[in-house]
C-alpha positions in Angstrom: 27.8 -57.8 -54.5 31.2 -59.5 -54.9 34.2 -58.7 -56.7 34.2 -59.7 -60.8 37.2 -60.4 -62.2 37.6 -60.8 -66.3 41.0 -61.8 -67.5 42.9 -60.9 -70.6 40.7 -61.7 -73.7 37.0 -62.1 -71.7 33.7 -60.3 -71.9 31.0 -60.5 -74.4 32.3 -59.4 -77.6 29.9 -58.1 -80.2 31.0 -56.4 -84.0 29.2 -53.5 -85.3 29.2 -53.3 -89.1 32.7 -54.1 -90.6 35.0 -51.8 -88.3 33.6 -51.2 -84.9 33.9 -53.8 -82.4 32.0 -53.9 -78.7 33.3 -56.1 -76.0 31.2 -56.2 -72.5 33.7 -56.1 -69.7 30.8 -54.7 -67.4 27.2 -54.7 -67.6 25.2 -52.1 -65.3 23.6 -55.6 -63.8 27.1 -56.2 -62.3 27.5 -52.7 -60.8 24.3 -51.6 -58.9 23.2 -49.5 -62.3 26.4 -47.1 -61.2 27.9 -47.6 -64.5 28.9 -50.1 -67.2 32.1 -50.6 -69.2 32.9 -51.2 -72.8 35.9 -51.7 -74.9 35.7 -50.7 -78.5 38.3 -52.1 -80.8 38.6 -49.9 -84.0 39.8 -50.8 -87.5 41.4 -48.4 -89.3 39.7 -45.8 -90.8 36.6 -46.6 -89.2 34.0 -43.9 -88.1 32.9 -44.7 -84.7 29.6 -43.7 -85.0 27.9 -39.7 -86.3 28.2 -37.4 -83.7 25.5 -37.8 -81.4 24.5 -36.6 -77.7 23.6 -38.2 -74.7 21.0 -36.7 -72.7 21.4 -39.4 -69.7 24.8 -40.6 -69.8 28.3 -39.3 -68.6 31.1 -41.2 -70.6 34.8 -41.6 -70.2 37.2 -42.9 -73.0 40.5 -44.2 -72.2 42.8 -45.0 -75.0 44.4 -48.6 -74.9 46.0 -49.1 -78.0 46.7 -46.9 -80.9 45.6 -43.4 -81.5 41.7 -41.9 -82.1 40.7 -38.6 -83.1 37.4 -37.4 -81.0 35.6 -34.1 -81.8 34.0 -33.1 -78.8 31.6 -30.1 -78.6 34.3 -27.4 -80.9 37.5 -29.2 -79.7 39.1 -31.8 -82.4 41.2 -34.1 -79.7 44.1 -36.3 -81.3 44.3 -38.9 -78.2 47.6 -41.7 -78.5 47.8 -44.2 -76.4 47.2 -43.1 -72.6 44.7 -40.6 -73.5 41.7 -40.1 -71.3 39.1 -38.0 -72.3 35.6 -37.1 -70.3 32.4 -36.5 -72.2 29.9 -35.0 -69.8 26.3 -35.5 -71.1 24.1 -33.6 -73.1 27.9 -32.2 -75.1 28.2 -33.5 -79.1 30.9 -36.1 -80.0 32.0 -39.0 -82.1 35.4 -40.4 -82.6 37.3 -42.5 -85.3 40.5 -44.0 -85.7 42.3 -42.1 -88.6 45.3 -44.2 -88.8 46.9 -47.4 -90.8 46.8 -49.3 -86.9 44.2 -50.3 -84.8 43.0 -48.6 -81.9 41.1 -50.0 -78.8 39.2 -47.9 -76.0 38.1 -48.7 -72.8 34.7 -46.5 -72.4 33.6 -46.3 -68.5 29.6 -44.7 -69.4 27.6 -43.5 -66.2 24.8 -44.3 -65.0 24.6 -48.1 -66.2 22.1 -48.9 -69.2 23.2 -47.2 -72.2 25.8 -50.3 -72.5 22.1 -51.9 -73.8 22.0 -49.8 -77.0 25.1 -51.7 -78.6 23.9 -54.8 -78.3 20.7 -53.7 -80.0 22.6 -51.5 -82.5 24.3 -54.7 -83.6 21.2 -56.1 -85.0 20.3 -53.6 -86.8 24.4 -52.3 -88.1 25.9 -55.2 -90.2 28.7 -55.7 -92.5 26.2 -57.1 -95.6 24.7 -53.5 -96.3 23.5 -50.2 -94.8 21.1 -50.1 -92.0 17.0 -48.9 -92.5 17.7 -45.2 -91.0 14.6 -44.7 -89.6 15.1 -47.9 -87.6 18.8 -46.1 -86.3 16.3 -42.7 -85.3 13.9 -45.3 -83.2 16.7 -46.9 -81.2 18.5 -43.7 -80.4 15.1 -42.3 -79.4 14.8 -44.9 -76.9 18.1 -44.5 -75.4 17.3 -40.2 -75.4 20.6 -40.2 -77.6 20.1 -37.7 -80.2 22.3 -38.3 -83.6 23.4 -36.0 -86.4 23.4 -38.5 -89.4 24.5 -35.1 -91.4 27.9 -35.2 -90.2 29.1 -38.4 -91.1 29.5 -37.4 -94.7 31.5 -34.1 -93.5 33.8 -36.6 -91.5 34.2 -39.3 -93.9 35.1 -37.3 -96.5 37.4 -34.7 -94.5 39.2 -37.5 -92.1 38.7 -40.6 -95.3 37.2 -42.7 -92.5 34.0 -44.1 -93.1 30.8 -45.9 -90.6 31.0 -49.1 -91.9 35.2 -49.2 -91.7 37.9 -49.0 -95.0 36.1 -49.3 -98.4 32.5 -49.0 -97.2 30.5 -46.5 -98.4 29.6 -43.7 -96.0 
């Protein structure tokens, strides 16, 4: 291995739907499988995802710019700029970005591979209309991530955030 340096402005940058962007800064080919990391910009009122549970995965979310709100397991986490928050695996969470600015996190997820999922979630998540849920259930199920579609309609409607970002339906 050598040393992999990405400047200002590089990786692979992907969009999810309307509010929910991915950018690649490192892939768990670039890291011996150890662990991969993501950067998810997030428009406002956007809806990261339903809360959903990782069964292989460890994640860390470090906030770069603006603020999120993350419900992990019972705790509701307001998390400025700064913020660093640890989501062990096999614990419930989503997050969303509440707020009238955007918000960008760097996610460190370990062991490498889950980084995979977004890239395939892309195809199936796009801004033109909602995705075929049953498609959603067959990708989480092969990435042993395990999502409560019930809750986004608690969360849009008590934080006004929604999946597909501001003005699409929940």
């Amino acid at each position: 291995m050598s040393a992999l340096v990405l400047l200002p402005g590089e990786g692979k940058a992907i969009q999810i739907g309307g509010g929910l962007g991915v950018v690649f800064k490192l892939f768990g080919t670039d890291t011996g499988g150890r662990f991969a990391v993501v950067e998810h910009p997030l428009a406002p009122g956007t809806l990261g995802g339903p809360s959903h549970v990782h069964h292989n995965e460890d994640e860390a979310s470090y906030v770069l710019e603006g603020e999120i709100m993350l419900q992990v397991g019972d705790q509701l986490i307001q998390a400025p700029t700064g913020t660093l928050i640890f989501k062990p695996k096999g614990l419930p969470h989503t997050f969303w970005n509440q707020g009238s600015v955007p918000a960008r996190i760097l996610e460190i997820i370990s062991p490498a591979g889950f980084e995979k999922y977004f890239e395939e979630l892309a195809e199936l998540v796009t801004p033109s209309g909602p995705p075929d849920i049953s498609l959603l259930m067959t990708l989480a199920q092969k990435y042993d991530l395990e999502l409560d579609m019930s809750s986004v309609t608690e969360l849009s409607q008590k934080y006004h955030v929604s999946l597909g970002g501001p003005g699409q339906p929940t």
